[in-house]
C-alpha positions as CSV (number, residue, x, y, z in Angstrom):
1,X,-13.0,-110.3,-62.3
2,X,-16.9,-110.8,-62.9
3,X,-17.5,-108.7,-59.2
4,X,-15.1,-106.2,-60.9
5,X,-17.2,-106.2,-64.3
6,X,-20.6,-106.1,-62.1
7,X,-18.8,-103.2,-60.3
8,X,-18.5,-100.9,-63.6
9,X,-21.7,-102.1,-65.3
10,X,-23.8,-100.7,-62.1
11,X,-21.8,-97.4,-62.1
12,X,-22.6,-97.0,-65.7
13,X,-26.1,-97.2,-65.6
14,X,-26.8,-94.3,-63.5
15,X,-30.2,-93.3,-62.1
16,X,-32.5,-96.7,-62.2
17,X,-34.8,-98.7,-59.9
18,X,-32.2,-100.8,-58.2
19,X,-30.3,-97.9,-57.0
20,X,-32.2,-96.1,-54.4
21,X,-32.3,-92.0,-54.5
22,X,-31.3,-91.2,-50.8
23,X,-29.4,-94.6,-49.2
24,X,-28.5,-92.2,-46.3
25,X,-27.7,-89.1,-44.5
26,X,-24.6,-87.7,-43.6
27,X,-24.4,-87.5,-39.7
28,X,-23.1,-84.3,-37.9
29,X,-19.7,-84.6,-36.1
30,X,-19.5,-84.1,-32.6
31,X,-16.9,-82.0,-31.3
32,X,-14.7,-81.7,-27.6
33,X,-17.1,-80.8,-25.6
34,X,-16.7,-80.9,-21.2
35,X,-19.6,-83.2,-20.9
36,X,-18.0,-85.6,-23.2
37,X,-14.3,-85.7,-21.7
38,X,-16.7,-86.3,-18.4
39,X,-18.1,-89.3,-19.2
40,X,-14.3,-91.2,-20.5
41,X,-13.0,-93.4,-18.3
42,X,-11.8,-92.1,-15.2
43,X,-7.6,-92.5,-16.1
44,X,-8.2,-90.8,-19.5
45,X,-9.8,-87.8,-18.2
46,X,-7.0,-85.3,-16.8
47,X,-5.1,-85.7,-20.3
48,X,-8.3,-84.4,-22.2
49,X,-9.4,-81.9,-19.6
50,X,-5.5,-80.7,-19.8
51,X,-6.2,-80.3,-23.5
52,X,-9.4,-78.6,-23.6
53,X,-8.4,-76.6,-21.0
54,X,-5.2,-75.5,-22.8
55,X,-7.4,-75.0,-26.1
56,X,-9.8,-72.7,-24.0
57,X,-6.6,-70.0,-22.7
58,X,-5.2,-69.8,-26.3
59,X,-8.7,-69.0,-27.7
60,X,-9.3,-66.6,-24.7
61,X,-5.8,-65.1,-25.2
62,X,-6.2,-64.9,-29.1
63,X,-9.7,-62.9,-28.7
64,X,-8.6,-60.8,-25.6
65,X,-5.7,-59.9,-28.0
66,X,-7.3,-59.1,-31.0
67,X,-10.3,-57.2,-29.0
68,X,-7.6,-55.0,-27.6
69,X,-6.4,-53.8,-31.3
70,X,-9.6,-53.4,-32.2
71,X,-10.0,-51.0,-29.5
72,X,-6.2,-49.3,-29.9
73,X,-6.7,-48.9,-33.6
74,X,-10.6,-47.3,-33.1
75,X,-12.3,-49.9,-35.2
76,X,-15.8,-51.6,-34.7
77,X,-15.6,-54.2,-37.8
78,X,-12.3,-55.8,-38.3
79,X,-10.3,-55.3,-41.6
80,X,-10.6,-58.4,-43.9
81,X,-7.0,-59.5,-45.3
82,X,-6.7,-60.2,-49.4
83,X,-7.8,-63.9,-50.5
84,X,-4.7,-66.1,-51.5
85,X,-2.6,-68.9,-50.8
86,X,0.4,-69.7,-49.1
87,X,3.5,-68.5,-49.8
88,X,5.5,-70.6,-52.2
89,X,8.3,-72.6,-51.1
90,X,9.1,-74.0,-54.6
91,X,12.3,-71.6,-54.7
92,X,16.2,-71.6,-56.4
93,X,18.6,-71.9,-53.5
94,X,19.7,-68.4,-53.5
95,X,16.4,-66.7,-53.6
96,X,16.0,-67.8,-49.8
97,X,18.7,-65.0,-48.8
98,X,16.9,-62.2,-51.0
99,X,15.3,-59.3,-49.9
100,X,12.1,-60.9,-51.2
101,X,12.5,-63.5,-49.4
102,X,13.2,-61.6,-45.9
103,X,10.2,-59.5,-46.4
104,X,7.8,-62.3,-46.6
105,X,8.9,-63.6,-43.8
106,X,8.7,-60.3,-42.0
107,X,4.7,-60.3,-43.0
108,X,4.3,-63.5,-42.2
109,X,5.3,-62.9,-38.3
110,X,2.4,-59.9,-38.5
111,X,-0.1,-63.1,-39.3
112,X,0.8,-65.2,-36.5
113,X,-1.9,-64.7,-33.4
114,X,-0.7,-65.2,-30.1
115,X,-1.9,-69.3,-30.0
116,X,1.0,-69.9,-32.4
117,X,-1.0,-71.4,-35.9
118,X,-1.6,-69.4,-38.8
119,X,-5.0,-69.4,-40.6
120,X,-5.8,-70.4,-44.8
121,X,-7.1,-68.6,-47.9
122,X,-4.9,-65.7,-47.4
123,X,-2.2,-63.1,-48.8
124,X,0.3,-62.8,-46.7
125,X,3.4,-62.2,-48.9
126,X,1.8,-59.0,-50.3
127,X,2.1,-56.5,-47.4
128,X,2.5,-56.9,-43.3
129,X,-1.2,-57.1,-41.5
130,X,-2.3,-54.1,-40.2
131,X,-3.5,-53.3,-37.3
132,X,-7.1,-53.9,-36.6
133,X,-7.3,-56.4,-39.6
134,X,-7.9,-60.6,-39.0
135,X,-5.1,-62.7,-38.9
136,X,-6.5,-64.4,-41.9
137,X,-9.5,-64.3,-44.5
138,X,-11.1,-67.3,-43.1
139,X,-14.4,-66.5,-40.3
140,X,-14.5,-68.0,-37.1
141,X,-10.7,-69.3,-35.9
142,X,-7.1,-68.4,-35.9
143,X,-5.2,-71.1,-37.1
144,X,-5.5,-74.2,-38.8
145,X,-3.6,-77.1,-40.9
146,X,-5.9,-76.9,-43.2
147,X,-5.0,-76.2,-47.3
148,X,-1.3,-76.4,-46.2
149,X,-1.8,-73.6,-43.5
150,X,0.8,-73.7,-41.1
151,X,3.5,-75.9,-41.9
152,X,4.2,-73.8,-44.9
153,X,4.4,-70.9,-42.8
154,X,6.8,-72.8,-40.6
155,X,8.7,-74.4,-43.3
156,X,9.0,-70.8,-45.0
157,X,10.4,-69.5,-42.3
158,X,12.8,-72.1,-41.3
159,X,14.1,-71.6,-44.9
160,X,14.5,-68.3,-44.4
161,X,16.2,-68.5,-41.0
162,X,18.7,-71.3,-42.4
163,X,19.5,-68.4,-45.4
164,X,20.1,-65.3,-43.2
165,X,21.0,-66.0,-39.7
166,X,22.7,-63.0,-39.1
167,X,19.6,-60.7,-40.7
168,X,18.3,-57.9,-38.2
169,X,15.2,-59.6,-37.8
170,X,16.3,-63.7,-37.6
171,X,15.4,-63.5,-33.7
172,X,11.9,-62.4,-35.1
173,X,11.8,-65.1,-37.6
174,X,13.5,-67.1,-35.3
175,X,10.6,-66.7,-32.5
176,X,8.0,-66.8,-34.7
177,X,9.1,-70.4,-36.2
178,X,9.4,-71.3,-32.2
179,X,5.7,-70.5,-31.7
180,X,4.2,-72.4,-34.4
181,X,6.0,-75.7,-33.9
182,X,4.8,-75.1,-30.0
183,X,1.4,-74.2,-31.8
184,X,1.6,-78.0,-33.5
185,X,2.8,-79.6,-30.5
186,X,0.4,-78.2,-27.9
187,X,-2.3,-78.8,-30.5
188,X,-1.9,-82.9,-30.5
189,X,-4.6,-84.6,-29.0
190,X,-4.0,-87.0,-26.6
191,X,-4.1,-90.1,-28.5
192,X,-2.0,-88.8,-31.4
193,X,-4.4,-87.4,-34.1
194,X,-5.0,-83.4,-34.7
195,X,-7.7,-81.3,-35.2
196,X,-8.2,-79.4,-37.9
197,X,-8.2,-76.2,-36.2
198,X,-6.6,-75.0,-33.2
199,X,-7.4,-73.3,-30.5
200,X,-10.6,-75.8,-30.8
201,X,-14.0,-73.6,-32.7
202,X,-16.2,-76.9,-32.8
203,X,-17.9,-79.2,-35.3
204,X,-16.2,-81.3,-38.0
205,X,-13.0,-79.2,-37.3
206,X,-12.5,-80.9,-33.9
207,X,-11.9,-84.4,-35.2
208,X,-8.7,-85.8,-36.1
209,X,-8.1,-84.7,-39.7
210,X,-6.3,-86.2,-43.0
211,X,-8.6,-84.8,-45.1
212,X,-6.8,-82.8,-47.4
213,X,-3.4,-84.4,-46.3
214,X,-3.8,-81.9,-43.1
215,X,-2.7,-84.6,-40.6
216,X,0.1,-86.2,-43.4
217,X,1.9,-82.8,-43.8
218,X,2.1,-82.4,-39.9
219,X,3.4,-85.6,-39.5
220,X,5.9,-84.7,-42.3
221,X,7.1,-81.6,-41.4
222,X,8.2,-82.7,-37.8
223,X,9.5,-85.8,-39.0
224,X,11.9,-83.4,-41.2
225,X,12.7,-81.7,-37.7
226,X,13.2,-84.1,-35.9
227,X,15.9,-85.5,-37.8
228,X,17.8,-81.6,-37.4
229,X,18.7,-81.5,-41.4
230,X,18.5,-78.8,-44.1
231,X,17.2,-76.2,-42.8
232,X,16.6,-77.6,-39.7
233,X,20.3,-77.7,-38.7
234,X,19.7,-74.7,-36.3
235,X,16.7,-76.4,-34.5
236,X,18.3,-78.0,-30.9
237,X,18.0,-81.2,-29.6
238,X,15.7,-80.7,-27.0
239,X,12.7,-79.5,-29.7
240,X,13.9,-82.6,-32.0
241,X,13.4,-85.0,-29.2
242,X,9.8,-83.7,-28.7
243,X,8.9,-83.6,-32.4
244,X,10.2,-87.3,-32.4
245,X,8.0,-88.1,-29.7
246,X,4.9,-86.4,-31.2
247,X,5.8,-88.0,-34.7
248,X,5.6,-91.8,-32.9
249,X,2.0,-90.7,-31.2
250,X,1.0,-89.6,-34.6
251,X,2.2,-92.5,-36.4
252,X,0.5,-94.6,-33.4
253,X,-3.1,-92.9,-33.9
254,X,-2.8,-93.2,-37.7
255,X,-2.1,-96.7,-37.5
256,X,-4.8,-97.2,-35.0
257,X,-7.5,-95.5,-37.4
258,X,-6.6,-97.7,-40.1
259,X,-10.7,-99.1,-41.1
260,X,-11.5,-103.1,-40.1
261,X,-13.7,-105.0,-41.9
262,X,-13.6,-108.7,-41.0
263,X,-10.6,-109.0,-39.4
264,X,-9.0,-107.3,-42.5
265,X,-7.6,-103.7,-42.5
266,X,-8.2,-101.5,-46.1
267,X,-7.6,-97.9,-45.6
268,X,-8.7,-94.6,-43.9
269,X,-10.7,-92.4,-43.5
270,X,-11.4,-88.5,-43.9
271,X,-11.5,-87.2,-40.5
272,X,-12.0,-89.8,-37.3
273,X,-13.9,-88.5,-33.9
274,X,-11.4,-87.9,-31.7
275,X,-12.4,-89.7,-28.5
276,X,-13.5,-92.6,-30.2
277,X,-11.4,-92.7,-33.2
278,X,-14.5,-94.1,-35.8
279,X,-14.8,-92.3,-38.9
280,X,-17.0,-89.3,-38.6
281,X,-17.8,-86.6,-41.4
282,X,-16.8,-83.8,-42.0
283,X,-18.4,-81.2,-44.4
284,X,-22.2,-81.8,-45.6
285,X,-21.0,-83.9,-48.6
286,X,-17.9,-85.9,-47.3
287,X,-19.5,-88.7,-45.3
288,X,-17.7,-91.5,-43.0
289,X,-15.9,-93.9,-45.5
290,X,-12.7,-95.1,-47.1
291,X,-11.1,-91.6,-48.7
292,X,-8.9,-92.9,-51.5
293,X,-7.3,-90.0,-52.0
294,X,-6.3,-89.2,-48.6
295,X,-5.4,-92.8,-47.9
296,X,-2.8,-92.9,-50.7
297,X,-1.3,-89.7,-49.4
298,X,-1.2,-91.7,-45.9
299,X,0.6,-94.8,-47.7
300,X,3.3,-92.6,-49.7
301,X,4.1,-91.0,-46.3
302,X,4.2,-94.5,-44.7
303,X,6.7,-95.5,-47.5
304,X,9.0,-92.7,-46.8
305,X,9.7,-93.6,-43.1
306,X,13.4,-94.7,-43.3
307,X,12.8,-97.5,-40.9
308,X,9.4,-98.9,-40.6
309,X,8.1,-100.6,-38.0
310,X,6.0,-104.3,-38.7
311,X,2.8,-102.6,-37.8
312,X,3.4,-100.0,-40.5
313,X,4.9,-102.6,-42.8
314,X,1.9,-104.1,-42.6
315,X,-0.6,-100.9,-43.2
316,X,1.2,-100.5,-46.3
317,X,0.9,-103.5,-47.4
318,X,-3.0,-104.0,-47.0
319,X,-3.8,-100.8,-48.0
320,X,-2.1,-101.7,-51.2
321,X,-4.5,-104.4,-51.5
322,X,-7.6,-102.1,-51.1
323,X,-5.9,-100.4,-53.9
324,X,-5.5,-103.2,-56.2
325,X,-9.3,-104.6,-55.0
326,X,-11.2,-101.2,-55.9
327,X,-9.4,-99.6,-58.8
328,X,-12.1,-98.9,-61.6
329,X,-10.6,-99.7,-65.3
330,X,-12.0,-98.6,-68.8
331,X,-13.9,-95.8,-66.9
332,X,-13.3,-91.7,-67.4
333,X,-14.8,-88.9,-65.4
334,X,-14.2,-86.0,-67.9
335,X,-15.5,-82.4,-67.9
336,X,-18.3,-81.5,-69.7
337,X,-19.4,-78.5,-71.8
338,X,-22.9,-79.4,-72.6
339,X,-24.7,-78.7,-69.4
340,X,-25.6,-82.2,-68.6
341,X,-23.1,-82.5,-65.2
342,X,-20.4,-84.7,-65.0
343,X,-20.6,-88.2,-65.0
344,X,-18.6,-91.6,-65.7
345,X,-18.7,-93.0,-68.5
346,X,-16.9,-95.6,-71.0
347,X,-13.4,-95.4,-71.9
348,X,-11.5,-98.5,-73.2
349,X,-7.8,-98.6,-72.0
350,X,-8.2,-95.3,-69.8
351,X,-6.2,-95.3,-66.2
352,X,-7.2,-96.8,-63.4
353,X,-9.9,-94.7,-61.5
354,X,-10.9,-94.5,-57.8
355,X,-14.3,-93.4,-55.9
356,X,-13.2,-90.5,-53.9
357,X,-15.4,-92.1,-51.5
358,X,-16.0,-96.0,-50.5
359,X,-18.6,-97.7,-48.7
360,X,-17.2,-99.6,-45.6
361,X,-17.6,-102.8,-45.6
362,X,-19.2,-102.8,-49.1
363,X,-16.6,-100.6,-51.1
364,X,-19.4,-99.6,-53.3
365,X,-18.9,-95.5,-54.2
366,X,-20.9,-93.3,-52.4
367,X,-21.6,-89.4,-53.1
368,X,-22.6,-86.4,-50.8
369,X,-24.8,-83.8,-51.3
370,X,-25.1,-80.3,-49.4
371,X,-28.2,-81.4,-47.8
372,X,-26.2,-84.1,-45.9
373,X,-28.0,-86.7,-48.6
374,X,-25.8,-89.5,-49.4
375,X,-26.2,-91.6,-53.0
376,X,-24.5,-94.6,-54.5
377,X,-24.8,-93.3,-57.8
378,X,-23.5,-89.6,-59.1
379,X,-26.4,-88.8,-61.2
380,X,-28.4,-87.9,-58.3
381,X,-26.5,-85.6,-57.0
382,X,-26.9,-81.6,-57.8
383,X,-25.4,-80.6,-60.6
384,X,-23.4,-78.1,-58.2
385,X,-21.8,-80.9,-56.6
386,X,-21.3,-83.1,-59.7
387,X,-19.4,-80.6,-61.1
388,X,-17.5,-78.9,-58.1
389,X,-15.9,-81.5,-56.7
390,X,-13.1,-84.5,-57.4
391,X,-15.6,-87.7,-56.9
392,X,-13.1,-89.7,-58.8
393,X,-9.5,-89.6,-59.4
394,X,-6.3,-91.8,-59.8
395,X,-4.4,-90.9,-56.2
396,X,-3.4,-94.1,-55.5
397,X,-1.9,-95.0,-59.2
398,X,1.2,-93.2,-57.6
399,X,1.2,-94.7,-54.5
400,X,0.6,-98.5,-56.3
401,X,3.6,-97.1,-58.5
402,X,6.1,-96.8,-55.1
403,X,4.8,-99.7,-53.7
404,X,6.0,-101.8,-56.0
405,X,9.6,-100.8,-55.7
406,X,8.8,-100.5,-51.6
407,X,7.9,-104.0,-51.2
408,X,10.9,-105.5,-52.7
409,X,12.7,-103.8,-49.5
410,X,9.8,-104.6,-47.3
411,X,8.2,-108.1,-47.8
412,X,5.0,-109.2,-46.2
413,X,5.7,-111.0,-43.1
């Protein structure tokens, strides 16, 4: 309890001569490069060649695809598609056999590029791409897991499929849904994890990704296919044995990123390198450490597994316990109106709070700037920062709230 109050008190007292200004700087990622998959080990080489290899056609195929439109349609600068989201999938029942619903889905096939994935940030339930414009308002790749891209395309479609199999354009829909799970599968790395964004563009988006529960809703999604129900009764067996199979390498590499720290295991974090599986950053101001939010959507996930094994049994259970260790009480992070930036402060009896971002090996709460500058107090960071991003939060109150109903079921060994 008195590390705990220590904890709160040094927090609180904000920019002072015992917390230094800069205690580090974020380090760039490295991404899948040739030279690197040279220098593994000579067994683990033709897997990760394989892969790089197979990244390097779809991204050639994508481009060599695109180019050609370009060229057909008598354009020099692309179109740029409207910014948005996903497409909902928070729907009644019987709105998945509307016309509505058959039309998104239509425009959604126009947004797939050859490689199979679908890219974020955009409006495709508005209107069908046209020709010459990018398969997505994001710069610089095609598709990505990112901010829910892709497995809601997937999922949207499946619904949709499931609602009107005899429709005129279900083998569309039907082919399209085809190509993005073979998009997911062809886009696991070796050892389990995947990247951000595939076919591979480089940096931070190479390395195995939770951030933003990008990894967790993979795993999800072909779990859910795998077991063939809802609306993945039409799916055959052969694709639900292979999404089983990818679901038990994912569930192995999560497992095997889980942080160490004397012998004891606590959480996870953002995004992981992904030859070496050590935590790694990923943009300017997210820095290798224990993510709390991402972690909790990692445990809740783990939780749901009908039949866990010991090893994840056991993950749960001691990432619980970094839970419990680190929660921050009688502590807000409120907006602010008066132009001073956001900061905590006091709050008697508030809910627990969590750093975004912990120390490893330490726990204490670290913060990122844009200039790669990393701080162990808030204050310090720009105001831009302060204010435009979740530093603190309470994502593992609802993960805490499961587990204690989970481990009734599931006992520590």
């Amino acid at each position: 309890m008195r590390s705990h109050l220590l904890l709160v008190a040094a927090l609180l007292v904000g920019q002072s001569a015992l917390t230094a200004a800069v205690i580090g700087t974020n380090p760039p990622s490295s991404p899948l490069t040739a030279a690197r998959i040279a220098a593994l080990p000579a067994d683990q080489r033709p897997a990760w060649q394989a892969y790089f290899e197979r990244s390097r056609r779809l991204s050639d195929a994508d481009l060599a695809s695109f180019n050609a439109e370009l060229k057909a349609a008598g354009l020099t600068t692309p179109l740029r598609p409207p910014n948005g989201h996903p497409p909902s999938l928070r729907r009644p029942a019987a709105w998945w056999s509307s016309v509505e619903a058959a039309t998104i889905a239509d425009n959604l096939v126009t947004f797939q590029p050859p490689s199979g994935g679908w890219n974020k940030n955009t409006n495709m339930t508005a209107a069908p791409r046209r020709r010459g414009e990018r398969y997505g308002y994001e710069i610089g790749y095609f598709g990505t897991i990112d901010n829910d891209a892709t497995i809601t395309e997937i999922r949207f479609l499946a619904k949709v499929i499931t609602a009107n199999s005899s429709a005129p354009h279900a083998a569309a829909w039907l082919n399209s849904f085809g190509r993005g799970v073979e998009c997911l599968l062809a886009s696991q790395y070796p050892n389990g994890g995947w990247p951000q964004v595939f076919p591979l563009v480089g940096g931070y988006h190479d390395a195995v990704t939770f951030n933003d529960s990008a990894m967790t809703n993979v795993l999800s999604f072909l779990h859910d296919l795998s077991t063939g129900g809802n609306e993945f009764a039409f799916v055959g067996a052969d694709l639900r044995v292979r999404t089983a199979a990818a679901v038990e390498r994912g569930l192995a590499c999560l497992l095997a990123a889980q942080i160490t720290v004397d012998g004891r295991r606590t959480v996870w974090c953002q995004q992981y390198d992904m030859l070496t599986l050590q935590p790694c950053a990923a943009r300017n101001y997210e820095m290798p450490s224990q993510a709390s939010a991402e972690s909790a959507d990692l445990v809740l996930f783990l939780m749901r597994l009908p039949v866990p094994s010991a090893a994840v049994v056991s993950a749960v259970h001691t990432a619980a316990a970094w839970f419990q260790k680190t929660q921050l009480r009688d502590v807000a992070f409120p907006s602010v109106t008066d132009g001073s930036g956001r900061k905590l402060v006091r709050s008697p009896g508030a809910a627990p709070l969590w750093p975004r971002y912990s120390e490893i090996g330490t726990d204490r709460p670290l913060f990122g700037d844009r200039d790669h500058t990393i701080h162990d107090t808030i204050d310090e960071i720009s105001r831009e920062r302060r204010d435009g991003y979740a530093w603190y939060g309470t994502w593992p109150a609802r993960a805490l709230e499961q587990y204690a109903k989970w481990a009734k079921a599931h006992p520590k060994s």
